[in-house]
N, C-alpha and C positions, 0 to 999 in steps of 0.2 A: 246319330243323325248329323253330328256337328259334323266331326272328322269326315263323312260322306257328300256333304255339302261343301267341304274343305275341297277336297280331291276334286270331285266331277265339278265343280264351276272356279277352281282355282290354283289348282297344284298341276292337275291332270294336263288343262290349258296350254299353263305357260310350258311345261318341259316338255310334251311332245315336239315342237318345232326343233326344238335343241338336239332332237335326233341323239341323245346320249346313252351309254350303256352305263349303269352302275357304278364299274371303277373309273370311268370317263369322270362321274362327279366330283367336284374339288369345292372349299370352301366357298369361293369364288364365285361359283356360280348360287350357292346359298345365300348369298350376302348381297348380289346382284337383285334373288327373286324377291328379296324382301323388300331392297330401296325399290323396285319395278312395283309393289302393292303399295310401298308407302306413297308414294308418289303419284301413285294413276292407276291405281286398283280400282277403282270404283266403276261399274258397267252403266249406273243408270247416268239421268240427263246432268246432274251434277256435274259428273267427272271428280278429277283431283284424286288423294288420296285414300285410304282405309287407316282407321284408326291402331292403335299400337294392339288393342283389344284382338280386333280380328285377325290382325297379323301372328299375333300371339297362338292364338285358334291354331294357326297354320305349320309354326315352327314344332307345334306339341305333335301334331300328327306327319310332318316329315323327321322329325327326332326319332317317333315310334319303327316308323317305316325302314329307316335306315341301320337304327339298332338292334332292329329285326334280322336286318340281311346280314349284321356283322356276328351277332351274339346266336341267333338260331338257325339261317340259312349258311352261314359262311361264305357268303357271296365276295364282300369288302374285307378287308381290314379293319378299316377304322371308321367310324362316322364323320363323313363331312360337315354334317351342318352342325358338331360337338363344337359348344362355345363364341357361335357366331348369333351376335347379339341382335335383338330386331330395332329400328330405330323407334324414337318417340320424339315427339313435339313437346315443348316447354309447357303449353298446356294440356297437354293428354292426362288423360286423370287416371294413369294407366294400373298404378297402386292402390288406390282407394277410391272405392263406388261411391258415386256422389248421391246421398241418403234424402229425403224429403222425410221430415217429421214434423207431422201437423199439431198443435195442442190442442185442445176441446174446443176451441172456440174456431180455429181456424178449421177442423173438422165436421163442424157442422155445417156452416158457410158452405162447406165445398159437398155437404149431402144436400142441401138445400139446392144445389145446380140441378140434381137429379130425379126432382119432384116432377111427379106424372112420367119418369124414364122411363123406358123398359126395364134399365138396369137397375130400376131406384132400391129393390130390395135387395138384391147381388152384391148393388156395393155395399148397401150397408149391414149384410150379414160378416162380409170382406172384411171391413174396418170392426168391427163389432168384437167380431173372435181372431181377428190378424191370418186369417184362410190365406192364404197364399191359392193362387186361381186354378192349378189342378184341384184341389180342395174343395172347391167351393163348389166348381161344376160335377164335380164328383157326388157332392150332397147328397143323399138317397132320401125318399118317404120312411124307409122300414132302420134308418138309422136314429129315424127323431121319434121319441115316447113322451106323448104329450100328458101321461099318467104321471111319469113323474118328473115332468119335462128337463129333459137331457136331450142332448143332442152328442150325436158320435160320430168323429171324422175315420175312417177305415176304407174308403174308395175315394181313386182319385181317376181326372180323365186330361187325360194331356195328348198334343198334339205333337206328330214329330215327322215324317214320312206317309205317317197314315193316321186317324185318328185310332186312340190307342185308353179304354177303359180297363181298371183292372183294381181287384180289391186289393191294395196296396196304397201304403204313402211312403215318401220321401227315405223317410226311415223309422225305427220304430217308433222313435219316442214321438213321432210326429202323430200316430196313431194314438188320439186322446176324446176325453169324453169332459162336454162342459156343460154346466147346470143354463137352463134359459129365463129368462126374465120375463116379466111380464110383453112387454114389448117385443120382443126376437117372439114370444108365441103368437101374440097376436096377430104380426106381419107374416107367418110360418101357416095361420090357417086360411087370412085371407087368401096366398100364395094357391092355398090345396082347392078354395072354393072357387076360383076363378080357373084352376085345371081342371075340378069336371064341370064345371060350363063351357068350358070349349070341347070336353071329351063329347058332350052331348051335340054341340053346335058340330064337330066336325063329324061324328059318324064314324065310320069305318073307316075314314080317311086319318084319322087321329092315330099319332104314331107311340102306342101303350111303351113306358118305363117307367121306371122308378124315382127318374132325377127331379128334383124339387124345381128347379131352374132349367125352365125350354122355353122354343117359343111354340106361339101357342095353338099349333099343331102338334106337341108331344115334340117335335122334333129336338136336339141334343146342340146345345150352344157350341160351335168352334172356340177354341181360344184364342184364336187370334181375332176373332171378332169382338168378345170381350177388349181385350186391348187397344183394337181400334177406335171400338164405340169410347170407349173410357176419355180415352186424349180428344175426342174430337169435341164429345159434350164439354172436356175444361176448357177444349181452343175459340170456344163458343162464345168465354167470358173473359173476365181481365184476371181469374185465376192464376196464381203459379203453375208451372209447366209439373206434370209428376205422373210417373207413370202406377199402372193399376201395383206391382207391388208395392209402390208405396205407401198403398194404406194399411199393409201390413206392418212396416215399420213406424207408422204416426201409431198402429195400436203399442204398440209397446211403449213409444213415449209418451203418451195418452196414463199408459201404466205405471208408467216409472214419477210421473207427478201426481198420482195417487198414492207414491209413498212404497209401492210394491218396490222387493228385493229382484236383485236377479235370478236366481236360482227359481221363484215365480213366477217372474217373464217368461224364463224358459221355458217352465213346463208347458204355460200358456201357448206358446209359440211354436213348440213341439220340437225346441232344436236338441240335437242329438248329445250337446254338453252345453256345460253353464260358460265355459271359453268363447264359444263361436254366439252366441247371448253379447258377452262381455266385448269381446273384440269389435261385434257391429256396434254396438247403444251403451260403451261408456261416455263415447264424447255428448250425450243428449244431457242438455243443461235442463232443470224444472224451468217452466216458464216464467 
């Protein structure tokens, strides 16, 4: 969807006017499209540039395109845009994601915004178990067993072109099962007793699934609304700015000053090795 969004509202654009065929392209004019987004890529009321991020986006999928035509089409010779670098700005933070990790105290602070939310259980199942937001909206009734209360992530719902459900996560090891507390039950059955009072209140109009988390018509959260709602309730207060994955990452450091190892984190976290663990949450100092 990336690459798709790449092309039709920014690749596609700018070289149609150029009127060029294939071998017509020279470095030149690569290096040209990229100062043109660094500079004044942007369509909305802003204006100014695009970040080195999405310019990045852009060089991976005309790199693709072009290596295509050299190596499987035989259209070129060579690839034009090989080795022509994208610019960046002194503060572009182009190599390293800038992380928000919260410690317990500044994580409850920021759950307390969201007393009487809509979201107030979402996010704190989120920060709870470190759900990453396909995850979370994914959540199903028939994956939580309040016998011997477990809960199991194995569907996720993410949005891309279309909205897009599917028993699947990220990768396997994402696919995990965690024991729940008294509290995550608690808030998990009020969650199920106030969906059939609205099954009842809405009738036939009540749109029947599985997902723990709707609103409260049955209907299936967008993720991009989650993410909305999230920034706007912090923009509400004198908060630090952070977005909804980042209370995935304050979970981990929430963990990691509990004395947990990494290879724990991980599993917790469901990342695919204990490196990409290691790589994001060594620099997290205990509070």
């Amino acid at each position: 969807d990336t690459y798709y969004n790449s092309l039709k509202n920014h690749i596609i654009p700018y070289f149609t006017p150029l009127n060029l065929n294939l071998e017509d392209i020279k470095p030149k004019h690569i290096r040209d499209y990229y100062n043109c987004k660094f500079y004044g890529g942007r369509k909305d009321k802003k204006g100014g540039g695009l970040s080195y991020r999405s310019i990045k986006d852009y060089k991976i999928a005309l790199n693709a395109i072009l290596n295509h035509a050299v190596l499987v089409d035989e259209l070129i010779i060579k690839n034009p845009a090989r080795g022509i670098s994208v610019p960046k700005r002194k503060d572009d933070s182009c190599n390293q994601k800038e992380y928000i990790f919260l410690n317990t105290d500044q994580a409850n602070k920021m759950l307390k915004l969201f007393d009487n939310h809509r979201l107030q259980n979402l996010v704190y199942i989120s920060l709870y178990y470190g759900l990453r937001r396909s995850e979370v909206l994914g959540l199903k009734w028939s994956a939580i067993d309040f016998k011997s209360n477990r809960l199991s992530i194995k569907h996720t719902v993410v949005k891309g072109l279309s909205l897009v459900a599917k028993d699947k996560t990220k990768t396997e090891t994402s696919n995990r099962r965690f024991k729940m507390c008294d509290k995550v039950v608690q808030l998990l059955k009020e969650v199920k007793r106030k969906q059939e009072e609205n099954k009842k209140l809405f009738g036939s109009d009540y749109i029947i699934s599985d997902y723990v988390f709707t609103w409260e018509n049955g209907k299936t959260y967008f993720p991009g609304y989650i993410t909305r709602s999230f920034k706007k309730a912090l923009a509400k207060s004198e908060f630090e700015k952070m977005r909804f994955h980042d209370l995935r990452h304050s979970c981990a450091s929430i963990l990691y000053d509990m004395n947990w190892g990494l290879k724990d984190i991980q599993k917790w976290l469901g990342h695919a090795d204990v490196e990409t663990t290691g790589n994001i949450y060594t620099h997290i100092n205990k509070s």
